[in-house]
PDB file with SEQRES, HELIX, SHEET and CRYST1 records, atoms N, CA, C and O in Angstrom:
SEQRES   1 A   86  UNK UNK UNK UNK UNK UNK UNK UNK UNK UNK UNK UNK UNK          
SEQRES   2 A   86  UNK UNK UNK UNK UNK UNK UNK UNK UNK UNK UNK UNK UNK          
SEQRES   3 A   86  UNK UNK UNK UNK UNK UNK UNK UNK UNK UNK UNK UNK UNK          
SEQRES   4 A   86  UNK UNK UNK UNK UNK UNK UNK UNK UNK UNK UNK UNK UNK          
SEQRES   5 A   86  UNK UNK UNK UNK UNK UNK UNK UNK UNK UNK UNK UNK UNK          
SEQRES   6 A   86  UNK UNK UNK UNK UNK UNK UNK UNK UNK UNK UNK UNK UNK          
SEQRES   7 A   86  UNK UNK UNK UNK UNK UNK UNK UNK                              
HELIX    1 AA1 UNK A    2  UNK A    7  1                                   6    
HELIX    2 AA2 UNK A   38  UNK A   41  1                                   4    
HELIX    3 AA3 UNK A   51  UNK A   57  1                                   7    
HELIX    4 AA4 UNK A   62  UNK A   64  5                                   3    
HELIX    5 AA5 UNK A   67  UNK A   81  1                                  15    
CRYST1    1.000    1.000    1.000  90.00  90.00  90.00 P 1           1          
ATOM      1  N   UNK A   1       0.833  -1.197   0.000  1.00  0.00           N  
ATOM      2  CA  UNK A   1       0.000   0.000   0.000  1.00  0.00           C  
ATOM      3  C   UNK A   1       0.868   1.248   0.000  1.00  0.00           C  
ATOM      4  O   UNK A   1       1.988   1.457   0.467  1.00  0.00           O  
ATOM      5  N   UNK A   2       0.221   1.826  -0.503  1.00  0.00           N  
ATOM      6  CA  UNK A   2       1.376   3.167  -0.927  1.00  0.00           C  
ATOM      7  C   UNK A   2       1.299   3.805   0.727  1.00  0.00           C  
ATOM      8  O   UNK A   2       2.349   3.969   1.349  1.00  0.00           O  
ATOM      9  N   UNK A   3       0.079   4.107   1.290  1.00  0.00           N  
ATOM     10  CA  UNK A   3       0.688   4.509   2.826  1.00  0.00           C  
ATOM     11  C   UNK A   3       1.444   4.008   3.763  1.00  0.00           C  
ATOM     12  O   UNK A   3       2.139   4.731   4.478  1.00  0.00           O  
ATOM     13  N   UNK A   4       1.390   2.345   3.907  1.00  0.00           N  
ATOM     14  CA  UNK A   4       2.363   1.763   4.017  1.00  0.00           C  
ATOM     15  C   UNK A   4       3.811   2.535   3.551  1.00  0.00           C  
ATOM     16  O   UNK A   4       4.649   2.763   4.422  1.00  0.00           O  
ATOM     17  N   UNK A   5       4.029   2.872   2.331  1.00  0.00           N  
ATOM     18  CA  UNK A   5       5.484   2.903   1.554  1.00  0.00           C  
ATOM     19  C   UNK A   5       6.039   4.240   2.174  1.00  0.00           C  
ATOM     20  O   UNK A   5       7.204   4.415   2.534  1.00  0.00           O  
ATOM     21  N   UNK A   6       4.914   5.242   2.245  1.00  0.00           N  
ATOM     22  CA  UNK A   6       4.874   6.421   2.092  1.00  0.00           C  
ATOM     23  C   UNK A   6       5.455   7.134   4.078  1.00  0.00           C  
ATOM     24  O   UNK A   6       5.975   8.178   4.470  1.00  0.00           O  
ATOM     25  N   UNK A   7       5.186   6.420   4.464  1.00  0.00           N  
ATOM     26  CA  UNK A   7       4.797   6.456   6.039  1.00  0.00           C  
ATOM     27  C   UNK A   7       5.773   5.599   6.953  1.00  0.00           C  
ATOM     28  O   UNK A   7       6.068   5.877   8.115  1.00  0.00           O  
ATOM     29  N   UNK A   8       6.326   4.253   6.051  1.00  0.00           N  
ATOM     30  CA  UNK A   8       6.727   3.397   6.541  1.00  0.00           C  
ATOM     31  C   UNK A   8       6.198   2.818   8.122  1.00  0.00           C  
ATOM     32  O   UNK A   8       6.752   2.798   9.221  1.00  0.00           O  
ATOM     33  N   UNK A   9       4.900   2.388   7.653  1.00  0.00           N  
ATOM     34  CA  UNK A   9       4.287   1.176   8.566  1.00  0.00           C  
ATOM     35  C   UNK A   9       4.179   0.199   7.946  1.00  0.00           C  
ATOM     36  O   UNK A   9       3.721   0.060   6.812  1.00  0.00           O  
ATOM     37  N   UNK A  10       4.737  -0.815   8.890  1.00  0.00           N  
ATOM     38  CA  UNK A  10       4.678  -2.055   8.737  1.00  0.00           C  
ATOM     39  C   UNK A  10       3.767  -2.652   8.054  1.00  0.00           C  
ATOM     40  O   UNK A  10       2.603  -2.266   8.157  1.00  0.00           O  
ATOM     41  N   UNK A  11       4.151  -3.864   7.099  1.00  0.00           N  
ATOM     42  CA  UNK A  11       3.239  -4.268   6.053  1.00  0.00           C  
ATOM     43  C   UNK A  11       1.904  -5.565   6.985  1.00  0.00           C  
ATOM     44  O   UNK A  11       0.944  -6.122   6.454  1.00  0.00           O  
ATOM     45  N   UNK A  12       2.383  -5.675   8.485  1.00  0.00           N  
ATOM     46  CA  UNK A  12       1.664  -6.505   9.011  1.00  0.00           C  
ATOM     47  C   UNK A  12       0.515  -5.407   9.809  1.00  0.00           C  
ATOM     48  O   UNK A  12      -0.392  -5.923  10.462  1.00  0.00           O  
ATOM     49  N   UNK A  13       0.589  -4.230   9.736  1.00  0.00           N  
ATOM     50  CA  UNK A  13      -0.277  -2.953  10.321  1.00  0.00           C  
ATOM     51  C   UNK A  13      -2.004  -3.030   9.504  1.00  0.00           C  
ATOM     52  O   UNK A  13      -2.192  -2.296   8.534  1.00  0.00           O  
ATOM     53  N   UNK A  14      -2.955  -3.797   9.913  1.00  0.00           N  
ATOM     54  CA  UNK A  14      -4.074  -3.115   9.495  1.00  0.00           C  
ATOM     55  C   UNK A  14      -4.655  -1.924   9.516  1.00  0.00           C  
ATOM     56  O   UNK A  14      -5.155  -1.375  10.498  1.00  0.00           O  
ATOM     57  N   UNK A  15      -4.607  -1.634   8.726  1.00  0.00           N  
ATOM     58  CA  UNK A  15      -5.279   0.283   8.563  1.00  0.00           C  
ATOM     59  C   UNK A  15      -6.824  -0.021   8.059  1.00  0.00           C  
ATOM     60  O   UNK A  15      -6.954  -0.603   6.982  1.00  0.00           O  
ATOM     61  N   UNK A  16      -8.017   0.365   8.820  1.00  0.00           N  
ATOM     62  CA  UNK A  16      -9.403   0.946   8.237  1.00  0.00           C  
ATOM     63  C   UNK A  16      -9.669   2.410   8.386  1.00  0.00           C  
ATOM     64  O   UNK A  16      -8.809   3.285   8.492  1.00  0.00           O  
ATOM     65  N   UNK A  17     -10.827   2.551   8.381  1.00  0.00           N  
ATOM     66  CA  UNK A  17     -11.313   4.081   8.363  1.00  0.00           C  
ATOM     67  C   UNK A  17     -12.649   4.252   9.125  1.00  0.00           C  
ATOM     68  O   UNK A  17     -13.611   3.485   9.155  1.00  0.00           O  
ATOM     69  N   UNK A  18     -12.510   5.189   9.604  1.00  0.00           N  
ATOM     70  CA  UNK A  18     -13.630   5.278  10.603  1.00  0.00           C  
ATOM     71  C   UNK A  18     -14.904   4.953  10.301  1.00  0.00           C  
ATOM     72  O   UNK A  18     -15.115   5.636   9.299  1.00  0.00           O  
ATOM     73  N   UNK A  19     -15.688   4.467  10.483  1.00  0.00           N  
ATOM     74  CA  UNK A  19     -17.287   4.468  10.447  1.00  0.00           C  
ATOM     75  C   UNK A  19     -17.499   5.770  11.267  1.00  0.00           C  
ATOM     76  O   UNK A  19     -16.916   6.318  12.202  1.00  0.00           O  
ATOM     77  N   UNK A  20     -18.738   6.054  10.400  1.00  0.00           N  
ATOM     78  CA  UNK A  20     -19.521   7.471  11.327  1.00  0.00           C  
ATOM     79  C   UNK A  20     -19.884   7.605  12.936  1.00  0.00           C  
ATOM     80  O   UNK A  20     -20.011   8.653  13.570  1.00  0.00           O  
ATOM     81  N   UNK A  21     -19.978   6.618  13.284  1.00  0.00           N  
ATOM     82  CA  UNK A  21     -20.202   5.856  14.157  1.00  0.00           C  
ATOM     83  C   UNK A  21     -19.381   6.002  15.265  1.00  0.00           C  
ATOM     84  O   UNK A  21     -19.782   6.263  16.398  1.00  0.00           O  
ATOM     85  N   UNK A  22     -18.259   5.835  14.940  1.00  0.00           N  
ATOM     86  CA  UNK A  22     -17.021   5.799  15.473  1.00  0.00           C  
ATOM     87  C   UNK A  22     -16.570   7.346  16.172  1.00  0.00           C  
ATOM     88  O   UNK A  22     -17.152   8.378  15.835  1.00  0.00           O  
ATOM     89  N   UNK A  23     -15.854   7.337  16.821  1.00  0.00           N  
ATOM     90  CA  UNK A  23     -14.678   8.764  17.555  1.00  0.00           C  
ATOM     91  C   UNK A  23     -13.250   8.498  17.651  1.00  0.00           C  
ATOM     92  O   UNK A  23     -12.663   7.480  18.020  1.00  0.00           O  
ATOM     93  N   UNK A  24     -12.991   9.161  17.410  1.00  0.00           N  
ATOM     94  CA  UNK A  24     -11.344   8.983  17.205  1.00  0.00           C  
ATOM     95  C   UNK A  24     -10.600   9.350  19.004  1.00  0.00           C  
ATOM     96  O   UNK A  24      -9.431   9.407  19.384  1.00  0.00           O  
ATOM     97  N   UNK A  25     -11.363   9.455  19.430  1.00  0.00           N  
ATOM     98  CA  UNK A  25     -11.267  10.226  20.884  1.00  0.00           C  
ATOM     99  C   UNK A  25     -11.391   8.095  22.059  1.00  0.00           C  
ATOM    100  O   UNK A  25     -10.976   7.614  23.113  1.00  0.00           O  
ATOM    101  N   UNK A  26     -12.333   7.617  20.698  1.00  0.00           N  
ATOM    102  CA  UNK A  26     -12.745   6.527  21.994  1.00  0.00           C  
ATOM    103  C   UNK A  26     -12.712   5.427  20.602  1.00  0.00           C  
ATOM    104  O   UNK A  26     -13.654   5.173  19.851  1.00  0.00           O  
ATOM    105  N   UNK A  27     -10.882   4.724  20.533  1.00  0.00           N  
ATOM    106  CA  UNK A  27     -10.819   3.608  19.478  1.00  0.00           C  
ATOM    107  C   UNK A  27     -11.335   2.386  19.995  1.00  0.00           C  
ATOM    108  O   UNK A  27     -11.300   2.195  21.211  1.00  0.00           O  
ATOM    109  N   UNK A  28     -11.790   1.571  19.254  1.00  0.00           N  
ATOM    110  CA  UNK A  28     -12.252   0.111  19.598  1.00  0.00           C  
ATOM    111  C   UNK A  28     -11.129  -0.711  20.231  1.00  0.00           C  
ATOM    112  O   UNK A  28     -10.004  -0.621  19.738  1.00  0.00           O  
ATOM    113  N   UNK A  29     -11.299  -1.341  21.065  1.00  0.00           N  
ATOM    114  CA  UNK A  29     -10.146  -2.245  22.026  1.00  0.00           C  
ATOM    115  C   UNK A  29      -9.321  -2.979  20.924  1.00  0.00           C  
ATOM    116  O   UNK A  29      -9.788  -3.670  20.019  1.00  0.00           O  
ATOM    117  N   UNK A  30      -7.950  -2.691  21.178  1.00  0.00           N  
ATOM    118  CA  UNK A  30      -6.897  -3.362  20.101  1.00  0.00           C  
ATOM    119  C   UNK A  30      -6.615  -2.655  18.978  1.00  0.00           C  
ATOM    120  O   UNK A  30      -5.815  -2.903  18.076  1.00  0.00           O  
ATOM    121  N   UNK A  31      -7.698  -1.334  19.202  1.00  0.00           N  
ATOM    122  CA  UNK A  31      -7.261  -0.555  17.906  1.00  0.00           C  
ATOM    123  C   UNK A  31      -6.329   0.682  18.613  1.00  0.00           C  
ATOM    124  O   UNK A  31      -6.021   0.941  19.777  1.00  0.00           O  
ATOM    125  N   UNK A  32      -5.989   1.427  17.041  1.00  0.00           N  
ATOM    126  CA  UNK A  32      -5.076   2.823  17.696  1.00  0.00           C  
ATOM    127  C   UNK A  32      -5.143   3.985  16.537  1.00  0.00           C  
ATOM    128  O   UNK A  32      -4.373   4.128  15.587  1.00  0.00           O  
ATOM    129  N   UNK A  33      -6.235   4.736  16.876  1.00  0.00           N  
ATOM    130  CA  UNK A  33      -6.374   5.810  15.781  1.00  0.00           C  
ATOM    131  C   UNK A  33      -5.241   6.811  15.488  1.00  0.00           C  
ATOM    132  O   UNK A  33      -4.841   7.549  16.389  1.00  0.00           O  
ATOM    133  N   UNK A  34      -4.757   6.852  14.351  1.00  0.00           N  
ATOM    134  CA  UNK A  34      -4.045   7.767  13.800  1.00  0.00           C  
ATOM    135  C   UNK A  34      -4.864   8.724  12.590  1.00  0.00           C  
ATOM    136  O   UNK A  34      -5.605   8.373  11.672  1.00  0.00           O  
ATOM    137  N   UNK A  35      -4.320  10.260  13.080  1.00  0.00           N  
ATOM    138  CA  UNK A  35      -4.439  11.375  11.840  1.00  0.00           C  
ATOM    139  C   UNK A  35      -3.596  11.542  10.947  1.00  0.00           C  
ATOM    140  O   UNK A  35      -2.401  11.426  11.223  1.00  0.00           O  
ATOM    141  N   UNK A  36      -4.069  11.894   9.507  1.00  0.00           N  
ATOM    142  CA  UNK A  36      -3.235  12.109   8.358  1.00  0.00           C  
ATOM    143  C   UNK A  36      -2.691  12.850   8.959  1.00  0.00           C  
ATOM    144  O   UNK A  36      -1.618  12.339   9.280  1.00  0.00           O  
ATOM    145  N   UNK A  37      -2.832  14.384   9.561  1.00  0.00           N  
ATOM    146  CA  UNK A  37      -1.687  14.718   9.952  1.00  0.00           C  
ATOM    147  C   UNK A  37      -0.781  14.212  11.176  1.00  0.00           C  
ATOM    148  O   UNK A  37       0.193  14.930  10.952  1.00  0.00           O  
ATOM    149  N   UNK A  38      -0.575  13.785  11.833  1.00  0.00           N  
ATOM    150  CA  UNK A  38       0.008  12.985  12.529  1.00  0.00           C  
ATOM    151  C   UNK A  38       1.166  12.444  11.433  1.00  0.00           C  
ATOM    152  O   UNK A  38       2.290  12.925  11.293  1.00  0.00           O  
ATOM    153  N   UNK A  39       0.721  11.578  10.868  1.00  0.00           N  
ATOM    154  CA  UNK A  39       1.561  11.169   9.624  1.00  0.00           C  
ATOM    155  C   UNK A  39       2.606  12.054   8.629  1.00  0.00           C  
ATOM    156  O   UNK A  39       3.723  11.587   8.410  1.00  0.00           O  
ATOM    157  N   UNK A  40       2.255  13.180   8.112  1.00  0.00           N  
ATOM    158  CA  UNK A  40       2.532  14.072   7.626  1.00  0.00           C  
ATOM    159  C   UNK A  40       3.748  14.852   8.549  1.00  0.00           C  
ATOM    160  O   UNK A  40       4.698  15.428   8.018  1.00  0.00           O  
ATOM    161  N   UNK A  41       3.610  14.794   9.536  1.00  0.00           N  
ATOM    162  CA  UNK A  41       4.237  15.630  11.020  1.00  0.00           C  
ATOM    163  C   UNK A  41       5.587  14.965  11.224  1.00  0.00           C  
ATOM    164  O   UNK A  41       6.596  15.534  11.640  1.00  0.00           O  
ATOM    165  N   UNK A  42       5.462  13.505  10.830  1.00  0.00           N  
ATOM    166  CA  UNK A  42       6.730  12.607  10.880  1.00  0.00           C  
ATOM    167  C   UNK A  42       6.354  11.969  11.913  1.00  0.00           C  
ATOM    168  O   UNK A  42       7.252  11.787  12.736  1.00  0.00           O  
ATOM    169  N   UNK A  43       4.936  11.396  12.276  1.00  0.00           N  
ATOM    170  CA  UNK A  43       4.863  10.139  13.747  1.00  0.00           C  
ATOM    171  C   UNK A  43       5.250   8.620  12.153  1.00  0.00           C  
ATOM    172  O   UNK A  43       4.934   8.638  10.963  1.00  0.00           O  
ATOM    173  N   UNK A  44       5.984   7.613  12.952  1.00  0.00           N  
ATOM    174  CA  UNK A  44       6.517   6.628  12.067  1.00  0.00           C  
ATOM    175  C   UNK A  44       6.292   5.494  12.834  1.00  0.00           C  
ATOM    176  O   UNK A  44       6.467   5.643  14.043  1.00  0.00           O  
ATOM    177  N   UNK A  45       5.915   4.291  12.404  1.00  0.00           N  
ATOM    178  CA  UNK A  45       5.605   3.030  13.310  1.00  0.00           C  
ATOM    179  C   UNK A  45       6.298   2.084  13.511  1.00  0.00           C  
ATOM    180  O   UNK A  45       6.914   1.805  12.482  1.00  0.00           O  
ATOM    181  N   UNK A  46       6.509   1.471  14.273  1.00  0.00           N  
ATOM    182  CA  UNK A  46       6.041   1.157  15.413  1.00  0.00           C  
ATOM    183  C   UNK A  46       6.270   2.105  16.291  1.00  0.00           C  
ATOM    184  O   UNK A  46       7.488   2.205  16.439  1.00  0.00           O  
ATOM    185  N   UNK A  47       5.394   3.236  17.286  1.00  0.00           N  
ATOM    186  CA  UNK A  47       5.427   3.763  17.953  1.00  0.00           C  
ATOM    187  C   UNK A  47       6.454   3.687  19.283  1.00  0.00           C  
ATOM    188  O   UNK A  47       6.213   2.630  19.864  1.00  0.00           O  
ATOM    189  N   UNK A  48       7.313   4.295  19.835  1.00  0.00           N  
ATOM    190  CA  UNK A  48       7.899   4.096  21.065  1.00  0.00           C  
ATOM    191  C   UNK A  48       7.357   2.889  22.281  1.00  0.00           C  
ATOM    192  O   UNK A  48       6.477   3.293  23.041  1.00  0.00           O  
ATOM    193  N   UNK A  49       7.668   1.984  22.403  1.00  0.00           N  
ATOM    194  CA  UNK A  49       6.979   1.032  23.697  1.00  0.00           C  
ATOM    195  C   UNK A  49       6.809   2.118  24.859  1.00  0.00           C  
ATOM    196  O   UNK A  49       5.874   1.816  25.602  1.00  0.00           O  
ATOM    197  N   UNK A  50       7.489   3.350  25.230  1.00  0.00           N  
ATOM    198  CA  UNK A  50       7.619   4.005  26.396  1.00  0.00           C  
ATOM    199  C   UNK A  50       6.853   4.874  25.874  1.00  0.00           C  
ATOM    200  O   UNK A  50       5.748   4.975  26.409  1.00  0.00           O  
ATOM    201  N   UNK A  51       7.019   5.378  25.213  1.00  0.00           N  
ATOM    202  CA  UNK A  51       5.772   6.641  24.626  1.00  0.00           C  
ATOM    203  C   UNK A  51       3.821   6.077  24.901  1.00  0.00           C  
ATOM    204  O   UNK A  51       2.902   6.699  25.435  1.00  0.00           O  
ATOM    205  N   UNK A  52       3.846   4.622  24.230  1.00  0.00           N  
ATOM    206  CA  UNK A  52       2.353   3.690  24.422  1.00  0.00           C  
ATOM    207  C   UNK A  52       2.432   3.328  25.660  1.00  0.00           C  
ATOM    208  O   UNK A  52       1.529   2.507  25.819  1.00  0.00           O  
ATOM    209  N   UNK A  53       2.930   3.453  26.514  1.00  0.00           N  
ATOM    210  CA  UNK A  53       3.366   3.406  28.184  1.00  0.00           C  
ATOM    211  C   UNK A  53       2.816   4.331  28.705  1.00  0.00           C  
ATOM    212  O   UNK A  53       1.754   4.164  29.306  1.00  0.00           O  
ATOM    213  N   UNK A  54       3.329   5.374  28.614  1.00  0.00           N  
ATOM    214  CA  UNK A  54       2.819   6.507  28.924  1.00  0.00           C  
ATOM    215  C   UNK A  54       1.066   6.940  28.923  1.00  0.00           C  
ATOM    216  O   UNK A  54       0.268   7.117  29.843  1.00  0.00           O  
ATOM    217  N   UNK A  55       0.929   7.011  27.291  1.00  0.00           N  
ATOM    218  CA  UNK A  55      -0.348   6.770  27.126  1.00  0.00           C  
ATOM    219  C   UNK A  55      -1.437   6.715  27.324  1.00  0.00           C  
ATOM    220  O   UNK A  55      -2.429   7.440  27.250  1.00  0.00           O  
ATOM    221  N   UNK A  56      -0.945   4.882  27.846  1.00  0.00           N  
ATOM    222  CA  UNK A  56      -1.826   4.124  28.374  1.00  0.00           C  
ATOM    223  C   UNK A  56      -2.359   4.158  29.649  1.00  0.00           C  
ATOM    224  O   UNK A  56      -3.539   4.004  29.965  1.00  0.00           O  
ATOM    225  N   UNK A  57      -0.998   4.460  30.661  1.00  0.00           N  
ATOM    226  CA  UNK A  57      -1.342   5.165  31.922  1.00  0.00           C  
ATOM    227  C   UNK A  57      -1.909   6.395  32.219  1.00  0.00           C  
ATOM    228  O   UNK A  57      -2.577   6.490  33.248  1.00  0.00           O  
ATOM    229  N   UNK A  58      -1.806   7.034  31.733  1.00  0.00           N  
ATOM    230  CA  UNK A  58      -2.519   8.525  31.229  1.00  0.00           C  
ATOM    231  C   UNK A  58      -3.602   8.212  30.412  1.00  0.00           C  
ATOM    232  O   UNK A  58      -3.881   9.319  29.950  1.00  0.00           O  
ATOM    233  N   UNK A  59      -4.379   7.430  29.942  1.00  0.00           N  
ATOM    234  CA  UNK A  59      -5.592   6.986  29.597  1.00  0.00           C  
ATOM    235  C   UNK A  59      -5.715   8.234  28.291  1.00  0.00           C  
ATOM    236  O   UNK A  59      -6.521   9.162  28.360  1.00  0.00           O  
ATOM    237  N   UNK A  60      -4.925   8.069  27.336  1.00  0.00           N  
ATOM    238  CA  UNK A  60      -4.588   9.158  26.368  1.00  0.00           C  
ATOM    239  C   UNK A  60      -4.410   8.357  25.043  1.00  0.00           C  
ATOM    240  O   UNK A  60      -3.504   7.538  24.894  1.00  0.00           O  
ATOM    241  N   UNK A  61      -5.406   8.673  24.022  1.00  0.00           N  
ATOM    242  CA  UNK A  61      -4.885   8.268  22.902  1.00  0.00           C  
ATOM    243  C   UNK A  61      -3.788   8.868  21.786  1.00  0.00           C  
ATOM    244  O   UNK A  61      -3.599  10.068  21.587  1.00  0.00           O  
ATOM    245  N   UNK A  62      -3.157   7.845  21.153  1.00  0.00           N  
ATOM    246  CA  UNK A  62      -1.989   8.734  20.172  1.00  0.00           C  
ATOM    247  C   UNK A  62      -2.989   9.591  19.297  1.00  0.00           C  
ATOM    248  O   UNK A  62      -2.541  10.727  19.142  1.00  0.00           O  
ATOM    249  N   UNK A  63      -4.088   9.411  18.739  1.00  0.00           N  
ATOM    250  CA  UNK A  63      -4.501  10.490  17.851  1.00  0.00           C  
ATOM    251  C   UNK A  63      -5.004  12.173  18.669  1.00  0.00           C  
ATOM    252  O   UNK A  63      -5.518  13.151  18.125  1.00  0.00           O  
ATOM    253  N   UNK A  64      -4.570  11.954  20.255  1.00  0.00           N  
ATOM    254  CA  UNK A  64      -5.158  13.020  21.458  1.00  0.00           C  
ATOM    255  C   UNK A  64      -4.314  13.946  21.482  1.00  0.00           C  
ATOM    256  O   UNK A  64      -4.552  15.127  21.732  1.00  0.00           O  
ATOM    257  N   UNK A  65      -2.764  13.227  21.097  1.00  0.00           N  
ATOM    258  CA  UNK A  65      -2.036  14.094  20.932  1.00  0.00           C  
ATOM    259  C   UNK A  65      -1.800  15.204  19.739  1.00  0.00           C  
ATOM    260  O   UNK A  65      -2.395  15.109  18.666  1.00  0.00           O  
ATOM    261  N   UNK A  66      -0.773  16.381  20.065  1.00  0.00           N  
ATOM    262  CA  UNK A  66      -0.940  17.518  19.229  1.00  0.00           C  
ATOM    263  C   UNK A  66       1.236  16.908  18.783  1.00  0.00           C  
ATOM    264  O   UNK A  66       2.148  16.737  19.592  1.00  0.00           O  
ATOM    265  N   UNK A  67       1.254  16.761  17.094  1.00  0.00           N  
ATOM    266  CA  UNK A  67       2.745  16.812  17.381  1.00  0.00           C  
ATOM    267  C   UNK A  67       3.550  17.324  17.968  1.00  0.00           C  
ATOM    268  O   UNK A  67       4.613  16.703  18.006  1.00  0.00           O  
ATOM    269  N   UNK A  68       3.495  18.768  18.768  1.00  0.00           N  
ATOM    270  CA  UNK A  68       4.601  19.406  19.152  1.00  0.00           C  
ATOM    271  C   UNK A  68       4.614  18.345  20.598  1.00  0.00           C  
ATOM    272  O   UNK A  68       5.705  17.960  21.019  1.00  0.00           O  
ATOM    273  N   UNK A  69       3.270  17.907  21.326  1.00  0.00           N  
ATOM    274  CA  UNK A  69       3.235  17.323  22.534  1.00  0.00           C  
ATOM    275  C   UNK A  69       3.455  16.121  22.256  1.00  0.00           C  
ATOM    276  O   UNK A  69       3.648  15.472  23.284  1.00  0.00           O  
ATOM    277  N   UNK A  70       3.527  15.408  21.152  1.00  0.00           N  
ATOM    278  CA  UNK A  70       4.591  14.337  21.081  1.00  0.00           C  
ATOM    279  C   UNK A  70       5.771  14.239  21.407  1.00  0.00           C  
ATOM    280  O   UNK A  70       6.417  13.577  22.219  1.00  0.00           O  
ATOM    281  N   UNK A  71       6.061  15.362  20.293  1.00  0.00           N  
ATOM    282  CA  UNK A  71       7.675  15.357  20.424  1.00  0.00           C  
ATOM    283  C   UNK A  71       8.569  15.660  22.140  1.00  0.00           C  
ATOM    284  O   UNK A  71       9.675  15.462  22.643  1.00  0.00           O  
ATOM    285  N   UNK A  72       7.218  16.254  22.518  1.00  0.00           N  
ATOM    286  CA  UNK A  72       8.034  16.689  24.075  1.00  0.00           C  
ATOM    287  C   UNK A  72       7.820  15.324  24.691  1.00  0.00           C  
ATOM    288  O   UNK A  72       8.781  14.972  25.375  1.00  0.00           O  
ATOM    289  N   UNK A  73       7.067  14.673  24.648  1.00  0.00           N  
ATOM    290  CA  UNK A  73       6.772  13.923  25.199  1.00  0.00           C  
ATOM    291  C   UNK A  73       8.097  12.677  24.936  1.00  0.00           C  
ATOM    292  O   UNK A  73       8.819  12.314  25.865  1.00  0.00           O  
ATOM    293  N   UNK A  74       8.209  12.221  23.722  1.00  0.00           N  
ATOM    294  CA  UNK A  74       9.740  11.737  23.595  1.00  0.00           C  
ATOM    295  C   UNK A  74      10.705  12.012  23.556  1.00  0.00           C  
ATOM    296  O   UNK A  74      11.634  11.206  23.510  1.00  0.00           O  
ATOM    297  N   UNK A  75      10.872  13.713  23.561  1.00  0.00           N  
ATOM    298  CA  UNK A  75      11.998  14.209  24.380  1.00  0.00           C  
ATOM    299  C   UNK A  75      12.163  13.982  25.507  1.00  0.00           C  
ATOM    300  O   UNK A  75      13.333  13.696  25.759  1.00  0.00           O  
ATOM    301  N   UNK A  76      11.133  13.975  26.798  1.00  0.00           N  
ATOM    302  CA  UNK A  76      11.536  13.577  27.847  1.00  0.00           C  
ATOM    303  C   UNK A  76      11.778  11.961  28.191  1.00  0.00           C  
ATOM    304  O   UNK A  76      12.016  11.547  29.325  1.00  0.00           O  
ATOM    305  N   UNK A  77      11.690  11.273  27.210  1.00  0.00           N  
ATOM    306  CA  UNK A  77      11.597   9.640  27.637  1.00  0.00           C  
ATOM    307  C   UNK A  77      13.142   9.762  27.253  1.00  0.00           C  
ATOM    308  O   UNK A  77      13.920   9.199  28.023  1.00  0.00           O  
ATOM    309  N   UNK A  78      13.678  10.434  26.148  1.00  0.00           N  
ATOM    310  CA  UNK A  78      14.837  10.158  25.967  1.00  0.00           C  
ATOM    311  C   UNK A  78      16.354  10.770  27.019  1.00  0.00           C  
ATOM    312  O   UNK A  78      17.438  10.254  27.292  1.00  0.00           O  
ATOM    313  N   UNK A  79      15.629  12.243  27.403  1.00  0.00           N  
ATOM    314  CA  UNK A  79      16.641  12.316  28.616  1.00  0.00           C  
ATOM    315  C   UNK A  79      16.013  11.756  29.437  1.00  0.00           C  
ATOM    316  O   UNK A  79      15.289  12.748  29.523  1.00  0.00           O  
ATOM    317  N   UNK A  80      15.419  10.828  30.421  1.00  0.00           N  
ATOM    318  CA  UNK A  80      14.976  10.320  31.243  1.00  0.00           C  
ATOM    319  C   UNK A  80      16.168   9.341  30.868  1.00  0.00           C  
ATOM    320  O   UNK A  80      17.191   9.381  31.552  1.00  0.00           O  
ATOM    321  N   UNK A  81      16.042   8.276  29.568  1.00  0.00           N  
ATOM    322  CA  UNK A  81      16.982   7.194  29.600  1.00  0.00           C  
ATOM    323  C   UNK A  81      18.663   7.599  29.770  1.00  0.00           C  
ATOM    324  O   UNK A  81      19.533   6.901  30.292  1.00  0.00           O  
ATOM    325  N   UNK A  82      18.809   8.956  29.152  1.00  0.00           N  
ATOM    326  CA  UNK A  82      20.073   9.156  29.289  1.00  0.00           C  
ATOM    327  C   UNK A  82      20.846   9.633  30.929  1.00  0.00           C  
ATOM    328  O   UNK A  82      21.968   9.728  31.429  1.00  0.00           O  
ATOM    329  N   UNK A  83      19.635   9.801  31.240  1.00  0.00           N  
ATOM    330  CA  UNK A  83      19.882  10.371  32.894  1.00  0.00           C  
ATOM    331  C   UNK A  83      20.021   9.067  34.033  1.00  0.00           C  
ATOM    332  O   UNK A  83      20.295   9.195  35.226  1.00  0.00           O  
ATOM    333  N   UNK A  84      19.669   7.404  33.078  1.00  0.00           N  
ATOM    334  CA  UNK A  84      19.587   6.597  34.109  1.00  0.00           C  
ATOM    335  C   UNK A  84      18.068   6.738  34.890  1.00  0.00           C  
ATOM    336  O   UNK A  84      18.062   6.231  36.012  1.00  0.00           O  
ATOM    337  N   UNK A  85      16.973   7.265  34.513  1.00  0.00           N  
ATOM    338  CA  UNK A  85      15.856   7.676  35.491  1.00  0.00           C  
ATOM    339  C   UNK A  85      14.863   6.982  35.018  1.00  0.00           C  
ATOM    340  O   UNK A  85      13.754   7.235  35.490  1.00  0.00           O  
ATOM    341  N   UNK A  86      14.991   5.765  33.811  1.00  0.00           N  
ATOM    342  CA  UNK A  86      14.122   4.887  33.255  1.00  0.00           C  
ATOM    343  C   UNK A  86      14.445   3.723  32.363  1.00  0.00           C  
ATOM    344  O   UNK A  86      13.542   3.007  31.931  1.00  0.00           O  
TER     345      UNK A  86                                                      
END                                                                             
């Protein structure tokens, strides 16, 4: 799939599209909504294990986030590791 190519996610990644139905705020269990822009912004997959850590404990989906609060957000996982603090 060209988003696959384009994006570089994994060719084992199922991608659908929302039903109307649906909120991007509240994904179906096992799922993980992503925005075109998100994509566009430079988020690349497989997502950080510590970043979906985070997250998850924070009851926060990746599409909740805004890129700049990504990026801080794995800025701090990364001096955290370099500091020994994770």
């Amino acid at each position: 799939m060209l988003l696959h190519k384009n994006f570089h996610i994994p060719n084992d990644v199922v991608m659908t599209v929302l039903k109307r139905s649906d909120r991007a705020s509240l994904p179906p269990p096992g799922y993980l909504n992503v925005s075109e822009a998100s994509l566009r912004a430079g988020l690349r997959f497989p997502p950080s294990a510590d970043l979906v850590e985070i997250l998850r404990r924070c009851g926060v989906c990746l599409s909740q986030l805004s890129y700049r609060a990504m990026l801080v957000t794995v800025g701090l996982i990364a001096l955290f590791r370099d500091r020994g603090l994770c």
